[in-house]
C-alpha positions in Angstrom: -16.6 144.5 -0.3 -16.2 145.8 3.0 -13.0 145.7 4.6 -12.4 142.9 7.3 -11.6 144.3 10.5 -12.0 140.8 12.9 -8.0 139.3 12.7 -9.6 135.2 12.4 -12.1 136.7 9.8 -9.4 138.4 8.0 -7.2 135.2 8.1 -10.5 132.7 7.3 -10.8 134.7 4.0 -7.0 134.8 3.0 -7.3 131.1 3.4 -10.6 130.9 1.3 -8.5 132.8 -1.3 -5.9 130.5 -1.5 -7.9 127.3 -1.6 -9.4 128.9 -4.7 -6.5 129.5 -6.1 -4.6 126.2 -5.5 -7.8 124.8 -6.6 -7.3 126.4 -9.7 -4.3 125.5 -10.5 -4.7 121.9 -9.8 -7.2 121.8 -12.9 -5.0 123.9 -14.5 -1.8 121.6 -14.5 -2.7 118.0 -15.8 -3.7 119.8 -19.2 -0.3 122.4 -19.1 1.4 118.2 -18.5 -0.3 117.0 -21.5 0.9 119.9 -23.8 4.3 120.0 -22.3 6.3 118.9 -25.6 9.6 118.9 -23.4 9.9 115.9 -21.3 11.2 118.0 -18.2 8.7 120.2 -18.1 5.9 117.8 -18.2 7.5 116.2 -15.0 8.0 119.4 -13.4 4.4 119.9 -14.1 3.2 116.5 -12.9 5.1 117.0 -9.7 3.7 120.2 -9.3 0.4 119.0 -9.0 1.2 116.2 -6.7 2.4 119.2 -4.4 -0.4 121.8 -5.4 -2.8 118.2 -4.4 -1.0 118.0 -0.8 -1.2 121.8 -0.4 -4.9 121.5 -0.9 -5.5 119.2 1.4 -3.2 121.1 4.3 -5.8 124.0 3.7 -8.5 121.7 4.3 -7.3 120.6 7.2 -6.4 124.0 8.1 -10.3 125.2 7.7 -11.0 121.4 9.7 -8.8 122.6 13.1 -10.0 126.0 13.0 -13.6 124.6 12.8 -15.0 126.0 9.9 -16.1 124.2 6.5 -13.3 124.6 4.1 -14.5 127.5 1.5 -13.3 128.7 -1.5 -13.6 132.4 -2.0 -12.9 133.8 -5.1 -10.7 137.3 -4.7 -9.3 139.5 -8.0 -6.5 139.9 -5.7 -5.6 136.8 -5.8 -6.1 136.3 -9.1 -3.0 138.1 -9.5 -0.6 136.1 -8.3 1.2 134.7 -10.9 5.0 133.5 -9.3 6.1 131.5 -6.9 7.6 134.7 -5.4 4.4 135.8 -4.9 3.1 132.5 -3.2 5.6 132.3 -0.7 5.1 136.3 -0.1 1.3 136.0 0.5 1.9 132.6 2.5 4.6 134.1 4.7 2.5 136.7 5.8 -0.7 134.2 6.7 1.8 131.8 8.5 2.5 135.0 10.8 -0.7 135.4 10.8 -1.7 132.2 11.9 0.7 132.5 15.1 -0.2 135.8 16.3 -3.9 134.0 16.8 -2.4 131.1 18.5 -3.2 128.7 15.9 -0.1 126.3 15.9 -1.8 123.4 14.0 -2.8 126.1 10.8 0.8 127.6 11.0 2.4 124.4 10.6 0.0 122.7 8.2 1.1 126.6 6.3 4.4 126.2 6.3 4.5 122.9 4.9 2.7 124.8 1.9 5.5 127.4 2.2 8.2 125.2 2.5 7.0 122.8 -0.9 6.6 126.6 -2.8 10.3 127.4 -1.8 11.5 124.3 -3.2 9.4 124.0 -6.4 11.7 127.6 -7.0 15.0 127.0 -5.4 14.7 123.4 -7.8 13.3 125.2 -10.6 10.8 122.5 -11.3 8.2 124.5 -13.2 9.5 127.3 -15.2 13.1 125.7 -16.1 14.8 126.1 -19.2 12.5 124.7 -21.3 10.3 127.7 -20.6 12.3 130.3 -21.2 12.1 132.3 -24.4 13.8 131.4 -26.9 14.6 127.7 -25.5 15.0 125.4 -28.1 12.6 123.4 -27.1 9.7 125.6 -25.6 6.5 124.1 -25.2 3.6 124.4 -27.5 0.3 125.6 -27.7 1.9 128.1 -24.9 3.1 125.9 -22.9 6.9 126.7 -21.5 6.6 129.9 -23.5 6.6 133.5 -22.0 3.8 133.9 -19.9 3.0 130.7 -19.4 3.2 130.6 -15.6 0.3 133.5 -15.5 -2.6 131.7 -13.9 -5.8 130.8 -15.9 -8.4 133.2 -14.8 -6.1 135.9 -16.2 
């Protein structure tokens, strides 16, 4: 792919990204619920896709104040991001990209996003104990085992 020059262009398709990626994981996480064997992790899960739900909708409305029909894009870029950490590092950097265009309504609707990822690690709700290695009562089937908060598609 060519790279983006046009600074709206360049933020339209980091959105696209993300709304593919959120997307993603909100089909993702009722199943990872369901085959949660420890009680705290399947509520960490089911609140995390109450949160990943409102996230999706602030990007919609994001792509619905900057005129434009909210798009996912599929990005292998993306596709990588497989932490919180990560989340809050790419959102960070399209919040600030967001105000440097002038577009107050997208940053804020974006830092709500940024805001809900913060907590979800500072709270520890998905990845707690009961996924670390070794826990005594680590998930099945994968679930709130090593690796188990790598996305999907990878």
């Amino acid at each position: 792919m060519p790279s983006i020059t046009d600074p709206r262009a360049r933020f339209l398709h980091g959105r696209r990204d993300t709304l593919h990626a959120e997307r993603q994981v909100e089909k993702l996480l009722p199943r990872m619920a369901r085959e949660a064997a420890d009680a705290g992790l399947r509520q960490g899960f089911e609140h995390h896709l109450e949160e990943t739900r409102a996230q999706v909708a602030n990007l919609e409305r994001v792509f619905a104040a900057l005129g434009e029909r909210a798009r996912a894009e599929r990005c292998p870029g993306i596709e990588g991001i497989r932490t919180e950490h990560d989340e809050i590092a790419a959102d960070t950097g399209l919040i600030a990209m967001a105000q440097a265009l002038g577009e107050r309504d997208a940053a804020s609707l974006l830092k709500e996003n940024l805001d809900q990822e913060k907590a979800t690690l500072r709270e520890g709700r998905v990845g707690g104990p009961a996924a670390r290695p070794g826990h005594r009562r680590a998930g099945r089937r994968g679930v709130g085992r090593p690796g188990a908060q790598r996305m999907p598609w990878r």
